[in-house]
C-alpha positions in Angstrom: 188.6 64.9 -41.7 187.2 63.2 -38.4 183.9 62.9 -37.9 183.5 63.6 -33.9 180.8 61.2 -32.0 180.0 61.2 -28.6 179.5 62.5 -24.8 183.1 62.5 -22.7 183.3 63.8 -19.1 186.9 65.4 -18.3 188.6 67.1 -15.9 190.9 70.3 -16.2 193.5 70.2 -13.7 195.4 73.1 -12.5 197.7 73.8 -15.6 194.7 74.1 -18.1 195.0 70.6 -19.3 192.3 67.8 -20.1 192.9 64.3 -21.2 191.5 63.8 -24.4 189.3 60.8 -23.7 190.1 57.3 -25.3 186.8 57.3 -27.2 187.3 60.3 -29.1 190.9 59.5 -29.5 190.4 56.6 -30.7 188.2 58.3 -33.6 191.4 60.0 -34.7 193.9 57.3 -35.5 195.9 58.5 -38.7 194.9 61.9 -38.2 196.7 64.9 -37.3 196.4 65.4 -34.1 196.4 69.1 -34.1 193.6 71.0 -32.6 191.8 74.2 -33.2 190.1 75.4 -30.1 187.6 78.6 -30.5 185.2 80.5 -28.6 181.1 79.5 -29.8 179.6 82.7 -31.3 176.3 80.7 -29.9 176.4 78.8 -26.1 178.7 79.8 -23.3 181.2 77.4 -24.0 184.3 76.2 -26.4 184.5 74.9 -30.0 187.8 72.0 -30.6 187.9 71.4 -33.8 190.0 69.0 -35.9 192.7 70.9 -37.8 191.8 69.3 -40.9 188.3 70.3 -40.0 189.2 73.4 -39.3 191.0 74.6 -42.2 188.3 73.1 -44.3 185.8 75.3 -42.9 187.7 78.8 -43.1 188.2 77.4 -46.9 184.6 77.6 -47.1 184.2 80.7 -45.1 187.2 82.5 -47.6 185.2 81.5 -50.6 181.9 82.6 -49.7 183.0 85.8 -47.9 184.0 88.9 -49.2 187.1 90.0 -47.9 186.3 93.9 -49.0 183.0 93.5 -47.1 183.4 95.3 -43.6 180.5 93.0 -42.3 182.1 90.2 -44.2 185.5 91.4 -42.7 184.3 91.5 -39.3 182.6 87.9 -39.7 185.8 85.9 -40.9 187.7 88.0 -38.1 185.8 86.4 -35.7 185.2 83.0 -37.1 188.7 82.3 -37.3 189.6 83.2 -33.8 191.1 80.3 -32.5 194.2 78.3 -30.7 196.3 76.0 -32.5 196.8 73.1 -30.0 198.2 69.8 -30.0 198.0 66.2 -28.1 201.3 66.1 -26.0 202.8 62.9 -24.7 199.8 62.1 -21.7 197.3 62.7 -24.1 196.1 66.1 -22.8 195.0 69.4 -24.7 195.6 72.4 -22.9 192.7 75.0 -23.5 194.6 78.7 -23.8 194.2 80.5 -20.5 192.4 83.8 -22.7 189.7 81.1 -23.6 189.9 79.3 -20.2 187.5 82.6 -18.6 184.5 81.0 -20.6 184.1 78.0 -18.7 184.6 79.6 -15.4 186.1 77.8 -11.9 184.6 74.6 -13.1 187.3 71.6 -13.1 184.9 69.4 -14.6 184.3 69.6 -18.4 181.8 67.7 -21.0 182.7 67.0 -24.5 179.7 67.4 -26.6 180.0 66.5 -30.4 178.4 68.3 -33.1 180.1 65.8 -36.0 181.9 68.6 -37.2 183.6 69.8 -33.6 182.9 69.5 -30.2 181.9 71.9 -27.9 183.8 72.3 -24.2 181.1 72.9 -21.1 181.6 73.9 -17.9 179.4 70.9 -15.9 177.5 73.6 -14.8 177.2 75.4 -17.8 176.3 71.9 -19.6 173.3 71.1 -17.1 172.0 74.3 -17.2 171.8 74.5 -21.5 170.0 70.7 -21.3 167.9 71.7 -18.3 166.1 74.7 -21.1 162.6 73.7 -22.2 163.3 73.1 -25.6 160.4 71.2 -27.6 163.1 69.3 -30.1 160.3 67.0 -31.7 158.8 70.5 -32.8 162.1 72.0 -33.9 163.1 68.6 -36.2 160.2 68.3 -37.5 160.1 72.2 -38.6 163.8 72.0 -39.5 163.9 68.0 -40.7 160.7 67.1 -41.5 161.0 68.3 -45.2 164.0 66.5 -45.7 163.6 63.6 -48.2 164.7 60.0 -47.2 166.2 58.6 -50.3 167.4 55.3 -48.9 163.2 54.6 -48.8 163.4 54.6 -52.4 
């Protein structure tokens, strides 16, 4: 499983296609390079996932749902809504035209990592979720704070 860093600025051209920037790329060598591309139940904007990662995480998902829950049901229904793509020879992804809607007209794309994934923005989109007031020294020290450092040991 790759672990995804980083910040990449793309553009889609007319087909649906981005180049997958050398930067992330290069954080895949050996890997498969198949893709899982999903709509985020939480911004306006795509989820691409490794596939490894991917199928790692609906693992988890299987195992802690229960499949003869309808909420449960409904959850793993929509968690594993997603695109099977792959790398092709130029190095572009193409992002399925049904998922395409979510980032609007915008031709210009940011790849934000998560570790785990990466999310796809519209630009716009993208400016307008970093532009929020959000008090982040508040949220990690709520969320983070607790956490114990055990390499200071």
């Amino acid at each position: 499983m790759s672990l995804l860093i980083g910040i990449e600025y793309c553009k889609l051209d007319s087909n649906g296609r981005f180049k997958l920037p050398i930067a992330i790329k290069k954080q895949l060598e050996g890997d498969d390079c198949r893709f899982v591309i999903r709509p985020s139940i939480y911004a306006d904007c795509l989820e691409l996932w490794t596939y490894a990662s991917f199928e790692e995480e609906l693992a988890n998902l299987q195992k802690e749902l229960n499949t003869y829950s309808i909420e449960d049901r409904k959850l793993l229904r929509k968690l594993s809504a997603g695109n099977i793509v792959e790398i092709d020879i130029n190095d572009r992804l193409v992002i399925p035209s049904e998922q395409r809607a979510r980032l609007g007209d915008s031709k210009d794309l940011v790849l934000q990592s998560t570790g785990k994934f990466m999310e796809i923005w519209s630009h716009d989109a993208y400016n307008r979720m970093n532009d929020e007031t959000t008090d982040f020294a508040n949220i990690v020290d709520k969320r983070l704070g607790r956490i114990k450092d055990e390499s200071a040991e």
